[in-house]
PDBQT receptor file of N, H, CA, C and O in Angstrom, charges set to zero:
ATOM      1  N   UNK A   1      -8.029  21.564   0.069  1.00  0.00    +0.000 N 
ATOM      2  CA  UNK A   1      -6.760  22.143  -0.317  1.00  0.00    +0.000 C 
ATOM      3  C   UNK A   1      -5.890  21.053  -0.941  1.00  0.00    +0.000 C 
ATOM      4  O   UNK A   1      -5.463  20.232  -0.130  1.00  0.00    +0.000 OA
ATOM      5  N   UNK A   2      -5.525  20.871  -2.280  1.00  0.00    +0.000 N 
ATOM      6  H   UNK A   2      -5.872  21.538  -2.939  1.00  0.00    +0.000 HD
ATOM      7  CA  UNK A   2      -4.752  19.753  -3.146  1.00  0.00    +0.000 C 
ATOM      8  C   UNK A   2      -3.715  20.624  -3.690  1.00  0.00    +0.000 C 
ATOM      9  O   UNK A   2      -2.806  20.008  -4.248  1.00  0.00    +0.000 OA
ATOM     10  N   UNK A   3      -3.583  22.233  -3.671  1.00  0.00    +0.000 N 
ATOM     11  H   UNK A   3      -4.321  22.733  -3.219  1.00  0.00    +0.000 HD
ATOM     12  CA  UNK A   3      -2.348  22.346  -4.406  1.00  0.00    +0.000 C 
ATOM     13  C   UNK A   3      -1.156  22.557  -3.847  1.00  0.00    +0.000 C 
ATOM     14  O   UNK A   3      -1.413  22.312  -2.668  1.00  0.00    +0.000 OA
ATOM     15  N   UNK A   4      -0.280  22.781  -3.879  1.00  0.00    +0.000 N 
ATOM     16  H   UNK A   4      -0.071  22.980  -4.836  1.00  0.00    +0.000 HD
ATOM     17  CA  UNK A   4       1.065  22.772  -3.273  1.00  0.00    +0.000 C 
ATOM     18  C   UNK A   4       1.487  21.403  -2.757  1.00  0.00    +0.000 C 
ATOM     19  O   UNK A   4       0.652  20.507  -2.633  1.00  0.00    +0.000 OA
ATOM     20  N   UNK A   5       3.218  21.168  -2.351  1.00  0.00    +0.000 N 
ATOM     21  H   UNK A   5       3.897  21.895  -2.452  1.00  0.00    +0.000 HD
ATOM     22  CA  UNK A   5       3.587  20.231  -2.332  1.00  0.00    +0.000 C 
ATOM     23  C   UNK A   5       3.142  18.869  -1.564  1.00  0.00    +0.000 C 
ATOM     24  O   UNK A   5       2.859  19.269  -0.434  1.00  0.00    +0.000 OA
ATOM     25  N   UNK A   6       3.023  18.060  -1.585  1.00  0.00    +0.000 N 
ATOM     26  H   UNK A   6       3.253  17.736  -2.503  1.00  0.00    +0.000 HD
ATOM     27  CA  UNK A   6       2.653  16.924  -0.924  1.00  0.00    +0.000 C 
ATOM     28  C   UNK A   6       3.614  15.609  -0.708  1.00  0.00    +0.000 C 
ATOM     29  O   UNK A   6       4.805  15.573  -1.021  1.00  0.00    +0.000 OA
ATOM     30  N   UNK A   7       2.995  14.715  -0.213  1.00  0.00    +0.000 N 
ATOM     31  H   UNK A   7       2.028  14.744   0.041  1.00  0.00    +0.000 HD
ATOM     32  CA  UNK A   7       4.060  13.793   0.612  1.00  0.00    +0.000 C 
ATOM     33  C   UNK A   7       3.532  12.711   0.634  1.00  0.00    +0.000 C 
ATOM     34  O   UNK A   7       2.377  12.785   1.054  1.00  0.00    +0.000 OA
ATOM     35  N   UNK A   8       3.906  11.553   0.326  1.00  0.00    +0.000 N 
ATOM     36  H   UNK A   8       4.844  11.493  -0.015  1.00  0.00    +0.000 HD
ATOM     37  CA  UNK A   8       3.350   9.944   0.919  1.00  0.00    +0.000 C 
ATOM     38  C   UNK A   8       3.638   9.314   2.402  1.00  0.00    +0.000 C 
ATOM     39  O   UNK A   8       4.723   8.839   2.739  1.00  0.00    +0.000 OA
ATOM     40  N   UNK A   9       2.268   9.409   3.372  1.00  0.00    +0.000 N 
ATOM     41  H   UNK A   9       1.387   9.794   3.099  1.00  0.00    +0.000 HD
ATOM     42  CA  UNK A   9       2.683   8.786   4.274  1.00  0.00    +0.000 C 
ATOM     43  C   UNK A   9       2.161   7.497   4.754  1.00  0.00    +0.000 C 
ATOM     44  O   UNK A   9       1.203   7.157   4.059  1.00  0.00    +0.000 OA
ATOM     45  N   UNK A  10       2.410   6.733   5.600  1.00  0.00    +0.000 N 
ATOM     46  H   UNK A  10       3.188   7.010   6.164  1.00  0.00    +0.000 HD
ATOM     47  CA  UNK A  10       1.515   5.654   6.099  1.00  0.00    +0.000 C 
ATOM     48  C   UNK A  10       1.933   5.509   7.552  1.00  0.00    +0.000 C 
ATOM     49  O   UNK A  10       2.800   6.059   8.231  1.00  0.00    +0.000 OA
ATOM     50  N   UNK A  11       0.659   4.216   7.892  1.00  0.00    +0.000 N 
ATOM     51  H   UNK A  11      -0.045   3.769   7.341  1.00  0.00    +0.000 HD
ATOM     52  CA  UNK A  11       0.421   4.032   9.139  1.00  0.00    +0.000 C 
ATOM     53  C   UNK A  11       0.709   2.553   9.512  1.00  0.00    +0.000 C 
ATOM     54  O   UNK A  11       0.989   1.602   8.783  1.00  0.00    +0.000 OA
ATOM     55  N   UNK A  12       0.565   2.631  10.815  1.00  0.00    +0.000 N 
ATOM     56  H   UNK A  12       0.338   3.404  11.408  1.00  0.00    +0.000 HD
ATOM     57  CA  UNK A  12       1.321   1.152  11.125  1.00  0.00    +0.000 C 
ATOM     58  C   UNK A  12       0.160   0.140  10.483  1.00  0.00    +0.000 C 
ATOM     59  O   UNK A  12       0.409  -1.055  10.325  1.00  0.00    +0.000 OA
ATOM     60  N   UNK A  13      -0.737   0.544  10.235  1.00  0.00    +0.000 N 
ATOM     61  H   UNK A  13      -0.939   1.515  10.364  1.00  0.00    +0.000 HD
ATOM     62  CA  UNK A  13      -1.271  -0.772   9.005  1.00  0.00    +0.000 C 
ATOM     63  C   UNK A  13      -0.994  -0.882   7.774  1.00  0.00    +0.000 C 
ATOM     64  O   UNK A  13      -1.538  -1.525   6.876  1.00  0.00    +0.000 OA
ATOM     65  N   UNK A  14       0.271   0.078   7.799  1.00  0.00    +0.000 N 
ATOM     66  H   UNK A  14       0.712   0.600   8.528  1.00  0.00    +0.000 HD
ATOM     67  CA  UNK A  14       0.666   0.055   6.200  1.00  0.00    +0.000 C 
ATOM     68  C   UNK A  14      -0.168   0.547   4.929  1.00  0.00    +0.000 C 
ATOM     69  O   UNK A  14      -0.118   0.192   3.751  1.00  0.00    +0.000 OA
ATOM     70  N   UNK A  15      -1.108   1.677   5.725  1.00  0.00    +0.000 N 
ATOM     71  H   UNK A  15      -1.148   1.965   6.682  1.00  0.00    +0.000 HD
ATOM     72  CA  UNK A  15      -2.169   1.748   4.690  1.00  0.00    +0.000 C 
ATOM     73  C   UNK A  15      -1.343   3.388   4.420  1.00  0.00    +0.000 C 
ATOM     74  O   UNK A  15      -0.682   4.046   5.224  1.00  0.00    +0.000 OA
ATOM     75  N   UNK A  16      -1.738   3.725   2.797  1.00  0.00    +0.000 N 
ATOM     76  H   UNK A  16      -2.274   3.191   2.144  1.00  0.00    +0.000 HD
ATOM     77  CA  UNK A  16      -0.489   4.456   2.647  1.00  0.00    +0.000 C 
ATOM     78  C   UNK A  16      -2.109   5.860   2.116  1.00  0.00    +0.000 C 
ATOM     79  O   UNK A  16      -3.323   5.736   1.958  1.00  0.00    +0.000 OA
ATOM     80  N   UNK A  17      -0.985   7.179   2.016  1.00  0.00    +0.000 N 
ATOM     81  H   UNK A  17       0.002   7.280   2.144  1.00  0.00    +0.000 HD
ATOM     82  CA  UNK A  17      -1.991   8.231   1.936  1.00  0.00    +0.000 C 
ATOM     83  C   UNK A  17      -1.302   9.753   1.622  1.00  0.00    +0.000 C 
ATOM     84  O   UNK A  17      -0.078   9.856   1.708  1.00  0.00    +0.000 OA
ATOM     85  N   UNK A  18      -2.045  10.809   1.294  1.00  0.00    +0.000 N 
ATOM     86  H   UNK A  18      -3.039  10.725   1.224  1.00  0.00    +0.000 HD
ATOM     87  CA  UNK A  18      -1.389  11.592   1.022  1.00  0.00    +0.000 C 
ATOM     88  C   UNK A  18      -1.534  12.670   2.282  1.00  0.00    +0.000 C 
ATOM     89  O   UNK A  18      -2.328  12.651   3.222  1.00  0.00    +0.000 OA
ATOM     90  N   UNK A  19      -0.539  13.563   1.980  1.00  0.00    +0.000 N 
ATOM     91  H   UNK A  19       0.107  13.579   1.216  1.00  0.00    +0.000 HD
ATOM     92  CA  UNK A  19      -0.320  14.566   3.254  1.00  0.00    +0.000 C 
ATOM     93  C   UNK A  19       0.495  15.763   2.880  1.00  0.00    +0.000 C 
ATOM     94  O   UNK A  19       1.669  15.501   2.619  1.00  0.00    +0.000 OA
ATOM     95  N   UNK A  20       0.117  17.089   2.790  1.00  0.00    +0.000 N 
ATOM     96  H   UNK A  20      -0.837  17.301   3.003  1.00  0.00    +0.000 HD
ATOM     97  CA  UNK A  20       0.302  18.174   2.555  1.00  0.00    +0.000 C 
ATOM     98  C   UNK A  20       1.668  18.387   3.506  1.00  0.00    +0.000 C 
ATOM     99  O   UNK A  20       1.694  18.053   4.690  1.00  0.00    +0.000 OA
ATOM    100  N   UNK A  21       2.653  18.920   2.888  1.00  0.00    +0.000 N 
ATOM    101  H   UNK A  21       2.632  19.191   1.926  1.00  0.00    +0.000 HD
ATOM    102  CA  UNK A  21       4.479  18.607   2.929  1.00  0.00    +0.000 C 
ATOM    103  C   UNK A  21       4.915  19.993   4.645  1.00  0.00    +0.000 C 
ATOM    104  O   UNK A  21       5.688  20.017   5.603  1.00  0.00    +0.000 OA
ATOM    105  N   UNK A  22       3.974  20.737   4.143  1.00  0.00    +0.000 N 
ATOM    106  H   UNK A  22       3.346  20.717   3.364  1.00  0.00    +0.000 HD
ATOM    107  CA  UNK A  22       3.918  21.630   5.333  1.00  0.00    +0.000 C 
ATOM    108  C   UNK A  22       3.271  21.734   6.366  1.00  0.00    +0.000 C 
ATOM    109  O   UNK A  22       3.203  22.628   7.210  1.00  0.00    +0.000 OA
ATOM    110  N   UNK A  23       2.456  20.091   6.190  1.00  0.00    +0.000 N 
ATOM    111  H   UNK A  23       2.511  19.365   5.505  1.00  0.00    +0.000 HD
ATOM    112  CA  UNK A  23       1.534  20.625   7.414  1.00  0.00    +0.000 C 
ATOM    113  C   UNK A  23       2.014  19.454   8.760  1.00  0.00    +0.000 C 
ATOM    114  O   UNK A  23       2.460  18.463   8.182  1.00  0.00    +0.000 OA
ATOM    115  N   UNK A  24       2.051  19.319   9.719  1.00  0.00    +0.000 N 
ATOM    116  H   UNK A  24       1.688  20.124  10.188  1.00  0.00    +0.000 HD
ATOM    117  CA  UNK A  24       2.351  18.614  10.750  1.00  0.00    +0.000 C 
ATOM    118  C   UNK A  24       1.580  17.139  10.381  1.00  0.00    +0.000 C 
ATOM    119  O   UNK A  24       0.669  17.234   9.559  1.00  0.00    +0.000 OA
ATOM    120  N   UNK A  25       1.815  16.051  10.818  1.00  0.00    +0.000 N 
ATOM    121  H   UNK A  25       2.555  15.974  11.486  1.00  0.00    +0.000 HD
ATOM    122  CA  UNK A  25       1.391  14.382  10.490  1.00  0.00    +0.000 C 
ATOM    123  C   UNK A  25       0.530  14.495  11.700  1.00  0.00    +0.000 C 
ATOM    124  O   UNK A  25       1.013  14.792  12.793  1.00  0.00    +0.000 OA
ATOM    125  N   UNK A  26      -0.856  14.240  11.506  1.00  0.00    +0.000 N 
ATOM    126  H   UNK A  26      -1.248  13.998  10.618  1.00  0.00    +0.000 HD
ATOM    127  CA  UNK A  26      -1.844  13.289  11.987  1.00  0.00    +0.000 C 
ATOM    128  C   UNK A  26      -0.909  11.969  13.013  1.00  0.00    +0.000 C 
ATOM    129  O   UNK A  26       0.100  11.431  12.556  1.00  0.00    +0.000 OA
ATOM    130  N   UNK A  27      -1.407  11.666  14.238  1.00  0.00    +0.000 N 
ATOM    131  H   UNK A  27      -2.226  12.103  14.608  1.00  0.00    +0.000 HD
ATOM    132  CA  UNK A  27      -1.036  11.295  15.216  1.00  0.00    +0.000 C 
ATOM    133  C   UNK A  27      -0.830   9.440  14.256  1.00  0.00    +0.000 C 
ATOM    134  O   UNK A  27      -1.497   9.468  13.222  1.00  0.00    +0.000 OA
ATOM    135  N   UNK A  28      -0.274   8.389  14.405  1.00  0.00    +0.000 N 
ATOM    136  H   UNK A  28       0.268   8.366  15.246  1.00  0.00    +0.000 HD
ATOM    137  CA  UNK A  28      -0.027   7.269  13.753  1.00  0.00    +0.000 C 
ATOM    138  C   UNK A  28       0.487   7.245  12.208  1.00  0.00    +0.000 C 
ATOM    139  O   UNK A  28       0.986   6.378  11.491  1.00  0.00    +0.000 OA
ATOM    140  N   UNK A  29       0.253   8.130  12.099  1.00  0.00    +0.000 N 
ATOM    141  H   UNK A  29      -0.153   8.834  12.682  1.00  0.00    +0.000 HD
ATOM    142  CA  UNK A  29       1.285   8.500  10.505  1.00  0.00    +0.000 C 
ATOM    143  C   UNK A  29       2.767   8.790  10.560  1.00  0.00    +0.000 C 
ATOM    144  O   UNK A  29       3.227   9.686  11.268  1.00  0.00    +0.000 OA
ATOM    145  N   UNK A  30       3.612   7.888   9.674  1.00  0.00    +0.000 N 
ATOM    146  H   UNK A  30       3.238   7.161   9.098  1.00  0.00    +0.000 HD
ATOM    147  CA  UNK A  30       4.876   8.626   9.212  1.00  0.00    +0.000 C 
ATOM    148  C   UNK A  30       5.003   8.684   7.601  1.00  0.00    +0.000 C 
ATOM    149  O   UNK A  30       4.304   8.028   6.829  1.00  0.00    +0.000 OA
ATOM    150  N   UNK A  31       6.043   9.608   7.230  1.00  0.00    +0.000 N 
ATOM    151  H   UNK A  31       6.611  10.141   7.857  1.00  0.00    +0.000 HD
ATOM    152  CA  UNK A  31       6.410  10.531   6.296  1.00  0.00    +0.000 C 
ATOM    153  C   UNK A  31       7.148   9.230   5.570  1.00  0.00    +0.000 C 
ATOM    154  O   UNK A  31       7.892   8.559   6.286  1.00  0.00    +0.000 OA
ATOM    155  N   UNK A  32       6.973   8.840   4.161  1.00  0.00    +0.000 N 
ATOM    156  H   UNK A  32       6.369   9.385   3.580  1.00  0.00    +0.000 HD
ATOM    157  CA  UNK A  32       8.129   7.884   3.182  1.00  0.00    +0.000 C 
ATOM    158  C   UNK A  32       9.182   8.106   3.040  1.00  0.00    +0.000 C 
ATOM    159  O   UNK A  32      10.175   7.382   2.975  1.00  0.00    +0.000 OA
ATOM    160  N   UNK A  33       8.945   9.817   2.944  1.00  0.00    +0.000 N 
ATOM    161  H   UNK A  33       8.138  10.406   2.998  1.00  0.00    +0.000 HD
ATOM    162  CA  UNK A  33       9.989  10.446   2.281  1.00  0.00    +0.000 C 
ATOM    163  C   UNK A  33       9.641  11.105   0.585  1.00  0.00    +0.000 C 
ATOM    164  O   UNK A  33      10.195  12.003  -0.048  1.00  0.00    +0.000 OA
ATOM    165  N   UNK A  34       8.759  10.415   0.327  1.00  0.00    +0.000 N 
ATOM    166  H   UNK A  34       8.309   9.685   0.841  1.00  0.00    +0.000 HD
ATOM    167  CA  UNK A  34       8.420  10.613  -1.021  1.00  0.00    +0.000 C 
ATOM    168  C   UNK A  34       8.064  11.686  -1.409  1.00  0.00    +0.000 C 
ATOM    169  O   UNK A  34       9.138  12.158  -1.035  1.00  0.00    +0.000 OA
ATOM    170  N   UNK A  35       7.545  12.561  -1.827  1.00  0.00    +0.000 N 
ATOM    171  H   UNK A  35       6.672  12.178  -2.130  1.00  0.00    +0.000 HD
ATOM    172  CA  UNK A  35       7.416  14.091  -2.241  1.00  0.00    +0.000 C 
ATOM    173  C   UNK A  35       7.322  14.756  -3.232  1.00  0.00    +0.000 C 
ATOM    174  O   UNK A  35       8.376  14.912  -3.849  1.00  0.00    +0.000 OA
ATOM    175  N   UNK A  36       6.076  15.409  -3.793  1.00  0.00    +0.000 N 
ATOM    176  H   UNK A  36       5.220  15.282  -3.292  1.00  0.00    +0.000 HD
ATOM    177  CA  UNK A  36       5.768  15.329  -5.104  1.00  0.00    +0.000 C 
ATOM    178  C   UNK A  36       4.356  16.196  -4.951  1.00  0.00    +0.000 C 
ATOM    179  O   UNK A  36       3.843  16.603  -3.909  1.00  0.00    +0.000 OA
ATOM    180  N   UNK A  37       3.743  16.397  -6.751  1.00  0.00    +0.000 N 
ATOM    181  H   UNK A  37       4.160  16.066  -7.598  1.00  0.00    +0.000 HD
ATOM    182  CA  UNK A  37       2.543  17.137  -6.899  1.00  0.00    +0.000 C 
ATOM    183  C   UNK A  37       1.135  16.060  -5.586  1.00  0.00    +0.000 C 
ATOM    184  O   UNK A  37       1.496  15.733  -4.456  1.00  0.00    +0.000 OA
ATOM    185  N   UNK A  38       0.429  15.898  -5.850  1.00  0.00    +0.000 N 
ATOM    186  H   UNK A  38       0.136  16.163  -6.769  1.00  0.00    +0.000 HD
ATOM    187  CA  UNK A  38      -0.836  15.346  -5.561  1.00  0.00    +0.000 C 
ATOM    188  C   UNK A  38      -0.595  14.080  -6.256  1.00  0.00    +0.000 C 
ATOM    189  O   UNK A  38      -0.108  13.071  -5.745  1.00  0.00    +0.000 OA
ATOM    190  N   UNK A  39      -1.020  14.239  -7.601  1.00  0.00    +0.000 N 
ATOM    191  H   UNK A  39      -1.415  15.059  -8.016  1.00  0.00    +0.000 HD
ATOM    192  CA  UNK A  39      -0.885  13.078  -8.508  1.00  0.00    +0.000 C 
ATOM    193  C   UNK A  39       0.491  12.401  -8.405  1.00  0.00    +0.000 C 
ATOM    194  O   UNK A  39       0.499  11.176  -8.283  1.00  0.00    +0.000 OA
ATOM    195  N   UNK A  40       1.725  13.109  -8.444  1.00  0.00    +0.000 N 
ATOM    196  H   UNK A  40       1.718  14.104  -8.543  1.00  0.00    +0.000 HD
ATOM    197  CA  UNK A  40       2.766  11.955  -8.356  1.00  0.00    +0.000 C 
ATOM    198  C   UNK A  40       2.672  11.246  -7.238  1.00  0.00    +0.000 C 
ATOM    199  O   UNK A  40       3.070  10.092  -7.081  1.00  0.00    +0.000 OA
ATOM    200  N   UNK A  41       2.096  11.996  -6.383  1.00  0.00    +0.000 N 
ATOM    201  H   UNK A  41       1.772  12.934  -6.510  1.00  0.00    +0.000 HD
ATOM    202  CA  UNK A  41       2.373  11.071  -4.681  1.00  0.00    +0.000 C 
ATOM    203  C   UNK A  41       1.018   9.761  -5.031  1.00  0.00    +0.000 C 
ATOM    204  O   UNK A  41       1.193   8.591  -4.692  1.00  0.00    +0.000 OA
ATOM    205  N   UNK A  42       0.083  10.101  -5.546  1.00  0.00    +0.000 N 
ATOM    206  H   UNK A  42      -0.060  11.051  -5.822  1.00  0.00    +0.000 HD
ATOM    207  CA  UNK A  42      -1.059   9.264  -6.027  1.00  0.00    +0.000 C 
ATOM    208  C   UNK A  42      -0.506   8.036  -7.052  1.00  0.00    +0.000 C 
ATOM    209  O   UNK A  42      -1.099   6.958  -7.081  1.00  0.00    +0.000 OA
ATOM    210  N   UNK A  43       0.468   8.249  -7.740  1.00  0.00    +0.000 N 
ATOM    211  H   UNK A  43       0.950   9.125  -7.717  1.00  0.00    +0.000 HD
ATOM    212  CA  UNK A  43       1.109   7.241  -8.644  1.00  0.00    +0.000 C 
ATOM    213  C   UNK A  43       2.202   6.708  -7.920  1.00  0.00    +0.000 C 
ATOM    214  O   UNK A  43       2.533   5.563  -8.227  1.00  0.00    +0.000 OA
ATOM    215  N   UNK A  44       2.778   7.232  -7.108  1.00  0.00    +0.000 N 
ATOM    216  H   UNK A  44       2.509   8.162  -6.859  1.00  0.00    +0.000 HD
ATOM    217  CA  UNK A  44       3.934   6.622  -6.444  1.00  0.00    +0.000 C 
ATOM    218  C   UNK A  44       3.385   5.512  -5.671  1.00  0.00    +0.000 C 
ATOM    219  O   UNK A  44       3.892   4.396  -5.786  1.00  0.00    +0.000 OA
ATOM    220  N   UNK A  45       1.861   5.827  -4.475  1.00  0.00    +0.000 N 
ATOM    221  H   UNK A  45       1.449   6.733  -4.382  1.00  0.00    +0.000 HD
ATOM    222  CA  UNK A  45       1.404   5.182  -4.139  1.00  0.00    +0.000 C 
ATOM    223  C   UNK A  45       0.521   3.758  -4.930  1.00  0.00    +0.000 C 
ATOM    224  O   UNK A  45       0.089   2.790  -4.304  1.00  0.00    +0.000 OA
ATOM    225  N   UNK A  46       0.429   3.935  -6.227  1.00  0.00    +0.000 N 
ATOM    226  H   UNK A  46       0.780   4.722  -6.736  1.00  0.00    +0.000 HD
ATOM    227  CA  UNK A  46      -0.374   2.993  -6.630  1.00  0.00    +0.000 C 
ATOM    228  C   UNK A  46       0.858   1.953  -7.386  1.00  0.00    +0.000 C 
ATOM    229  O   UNK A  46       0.544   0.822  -7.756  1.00  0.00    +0.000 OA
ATOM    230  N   UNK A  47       2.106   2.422  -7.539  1.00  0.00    +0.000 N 
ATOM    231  H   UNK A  47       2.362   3.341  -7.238  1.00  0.00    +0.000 HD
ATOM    232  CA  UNK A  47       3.531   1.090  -7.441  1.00  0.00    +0.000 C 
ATOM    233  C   UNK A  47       3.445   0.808  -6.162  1.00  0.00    +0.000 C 
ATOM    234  O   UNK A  47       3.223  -0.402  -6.099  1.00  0.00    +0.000 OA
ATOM    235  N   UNK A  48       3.504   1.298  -5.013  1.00  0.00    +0.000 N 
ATOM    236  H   UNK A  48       3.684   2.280  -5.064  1.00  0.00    +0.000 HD
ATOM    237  CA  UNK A  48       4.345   0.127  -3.824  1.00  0.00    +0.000 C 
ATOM    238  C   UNK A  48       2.779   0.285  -3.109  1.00  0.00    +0.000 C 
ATOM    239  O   UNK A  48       2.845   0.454  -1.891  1.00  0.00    +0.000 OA
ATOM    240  N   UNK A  49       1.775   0.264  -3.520  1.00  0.00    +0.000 N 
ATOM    241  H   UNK A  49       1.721   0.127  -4.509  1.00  0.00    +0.000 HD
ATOM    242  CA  UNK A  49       0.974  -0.192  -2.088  1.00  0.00    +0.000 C 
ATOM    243  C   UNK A  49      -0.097  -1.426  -3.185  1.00  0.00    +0.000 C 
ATOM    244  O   UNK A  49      -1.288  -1.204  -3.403  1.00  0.00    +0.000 OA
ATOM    245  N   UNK A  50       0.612  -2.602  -3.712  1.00  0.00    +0.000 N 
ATOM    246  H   UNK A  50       1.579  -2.782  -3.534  1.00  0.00    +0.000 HD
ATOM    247  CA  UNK A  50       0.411  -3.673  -4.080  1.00  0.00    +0.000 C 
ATOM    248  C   UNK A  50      -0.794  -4.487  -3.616  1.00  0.00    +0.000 C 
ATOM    249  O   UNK A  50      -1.634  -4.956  -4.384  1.00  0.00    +0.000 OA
ATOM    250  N   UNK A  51      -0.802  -4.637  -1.994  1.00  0.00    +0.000 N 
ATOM    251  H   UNK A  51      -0.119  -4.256  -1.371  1.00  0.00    +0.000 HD
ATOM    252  CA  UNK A  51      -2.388  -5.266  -1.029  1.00  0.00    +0.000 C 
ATOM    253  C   UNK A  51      -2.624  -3.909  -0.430  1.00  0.00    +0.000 C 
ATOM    254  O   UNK A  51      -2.008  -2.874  -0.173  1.00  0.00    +0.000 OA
ATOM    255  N   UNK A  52      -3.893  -4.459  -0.330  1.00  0.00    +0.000 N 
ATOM    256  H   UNK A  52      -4.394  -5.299  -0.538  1.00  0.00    +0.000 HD
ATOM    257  CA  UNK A  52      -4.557  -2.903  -0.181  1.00  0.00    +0.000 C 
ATOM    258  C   UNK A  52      -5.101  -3.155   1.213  1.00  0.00    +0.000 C 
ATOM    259  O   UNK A  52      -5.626  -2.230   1.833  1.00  0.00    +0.000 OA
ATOM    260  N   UNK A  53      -4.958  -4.814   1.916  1.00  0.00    +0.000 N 
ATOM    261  H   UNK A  53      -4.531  -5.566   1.412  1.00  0.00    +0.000 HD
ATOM    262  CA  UNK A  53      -5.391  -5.123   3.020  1.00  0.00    +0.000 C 
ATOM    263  C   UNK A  53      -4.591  -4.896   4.296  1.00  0.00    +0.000 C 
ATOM    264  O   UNK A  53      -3.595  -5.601   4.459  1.00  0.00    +0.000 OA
ATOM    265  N   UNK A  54      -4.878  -4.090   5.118  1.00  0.00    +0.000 N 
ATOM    266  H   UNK A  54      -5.687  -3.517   4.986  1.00  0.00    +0.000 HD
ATOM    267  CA  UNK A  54      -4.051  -3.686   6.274  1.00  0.00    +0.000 C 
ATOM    268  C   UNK A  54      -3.036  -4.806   6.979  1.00  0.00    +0.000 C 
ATOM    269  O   UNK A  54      -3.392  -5.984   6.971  1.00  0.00    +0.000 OA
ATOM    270  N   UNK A  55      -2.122  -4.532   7.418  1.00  0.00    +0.000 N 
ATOM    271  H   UNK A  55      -1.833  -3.574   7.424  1.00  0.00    +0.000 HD
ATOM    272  CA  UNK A  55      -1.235  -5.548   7.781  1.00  0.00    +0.000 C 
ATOM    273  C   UNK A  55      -1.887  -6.494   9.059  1.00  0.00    +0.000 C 
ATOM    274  O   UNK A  55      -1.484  -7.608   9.393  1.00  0.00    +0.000 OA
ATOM    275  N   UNK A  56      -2.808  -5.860   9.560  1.00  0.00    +0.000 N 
ATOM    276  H   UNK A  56      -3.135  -4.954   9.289  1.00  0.00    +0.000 HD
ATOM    277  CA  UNK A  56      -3.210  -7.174  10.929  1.00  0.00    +0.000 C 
ATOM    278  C   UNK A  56      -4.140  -7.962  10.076  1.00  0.00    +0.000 C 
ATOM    279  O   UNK A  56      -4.116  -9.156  10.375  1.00  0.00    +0.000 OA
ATOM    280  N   UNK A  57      -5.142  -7.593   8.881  1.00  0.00    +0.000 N 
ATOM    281  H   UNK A  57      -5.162  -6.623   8.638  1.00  0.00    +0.000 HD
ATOM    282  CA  UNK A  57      -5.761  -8.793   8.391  1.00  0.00    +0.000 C 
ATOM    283  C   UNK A  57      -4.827  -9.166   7.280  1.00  0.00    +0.000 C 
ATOM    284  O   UNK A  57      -5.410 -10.121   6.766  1.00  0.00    +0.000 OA
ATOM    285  N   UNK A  58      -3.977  -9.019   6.764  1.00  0.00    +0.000 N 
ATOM    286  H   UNK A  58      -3.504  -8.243   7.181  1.00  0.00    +0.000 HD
ATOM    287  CA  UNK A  58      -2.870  -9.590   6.110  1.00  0.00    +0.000 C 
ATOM    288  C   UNK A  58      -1.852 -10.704   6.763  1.00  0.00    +0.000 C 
ATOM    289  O   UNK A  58      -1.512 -11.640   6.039  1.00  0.00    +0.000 OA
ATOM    290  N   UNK A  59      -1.377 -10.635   8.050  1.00  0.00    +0.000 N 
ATOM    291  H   UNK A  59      -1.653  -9.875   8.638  1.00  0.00    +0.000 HD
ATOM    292  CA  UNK A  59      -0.895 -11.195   9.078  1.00  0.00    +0.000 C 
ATOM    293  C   UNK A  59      -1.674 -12.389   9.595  1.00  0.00    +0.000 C 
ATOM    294  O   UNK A  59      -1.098 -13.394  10.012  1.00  0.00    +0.000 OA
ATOM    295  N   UNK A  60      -3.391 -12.225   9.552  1.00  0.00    +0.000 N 
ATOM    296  H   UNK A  60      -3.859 -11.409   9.214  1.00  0.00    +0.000 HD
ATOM    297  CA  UNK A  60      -4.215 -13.464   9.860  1.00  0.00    +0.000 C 
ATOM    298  C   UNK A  60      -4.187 -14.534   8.866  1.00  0.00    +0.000 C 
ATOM    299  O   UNK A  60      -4.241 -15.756   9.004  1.00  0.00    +0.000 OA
ATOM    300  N   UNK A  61      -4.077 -13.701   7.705  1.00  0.00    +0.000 N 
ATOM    301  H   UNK A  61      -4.034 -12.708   7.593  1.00  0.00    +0.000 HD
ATOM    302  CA  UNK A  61      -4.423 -14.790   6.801  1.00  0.00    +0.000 C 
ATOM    303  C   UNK A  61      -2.813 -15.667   6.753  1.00  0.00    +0.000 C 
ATOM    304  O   UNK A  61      -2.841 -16.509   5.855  1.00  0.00    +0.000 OA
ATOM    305  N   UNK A  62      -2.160 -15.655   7.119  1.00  0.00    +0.000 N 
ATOM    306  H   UNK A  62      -2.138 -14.972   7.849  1.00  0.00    +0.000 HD
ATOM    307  CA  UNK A  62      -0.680 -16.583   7.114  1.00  0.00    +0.000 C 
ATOM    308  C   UNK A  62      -0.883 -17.924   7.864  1.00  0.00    +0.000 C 
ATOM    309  O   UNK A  62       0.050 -18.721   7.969  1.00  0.00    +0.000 OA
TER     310      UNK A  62
């Protein structure tokens, strides 16, 4: 199911994803706020999710 509205969310690894606007969040997910077709939430995500490496192996490498 890809049509109707959608949403950018992520998880505490900062790994970011899409999520259908009506449906309840998967347990470790929150909502951006962002909100849009499929594809805009897919382009929104490909500006701000820059490392694609989760924040605990992002955090090691420091």
């Amino acid at each position: 199911m890809t049509d109707g509205p959608m949403r950018v969310v992520v998880n505490d690894e900062e790994q970011y994803s899409v999520w259908w606007s009506g449906r309840e969040l998967p347990p470790g997910w929150t909502a951006t706020g962002f909100e849009g077709s499929r594809q805009e939430c897919l382009d929104h995500i490909a500006t701000v999710w820059t490392d694609m490496r989760p924040l605990s192996v992002r955090n090691r490498a420091l």
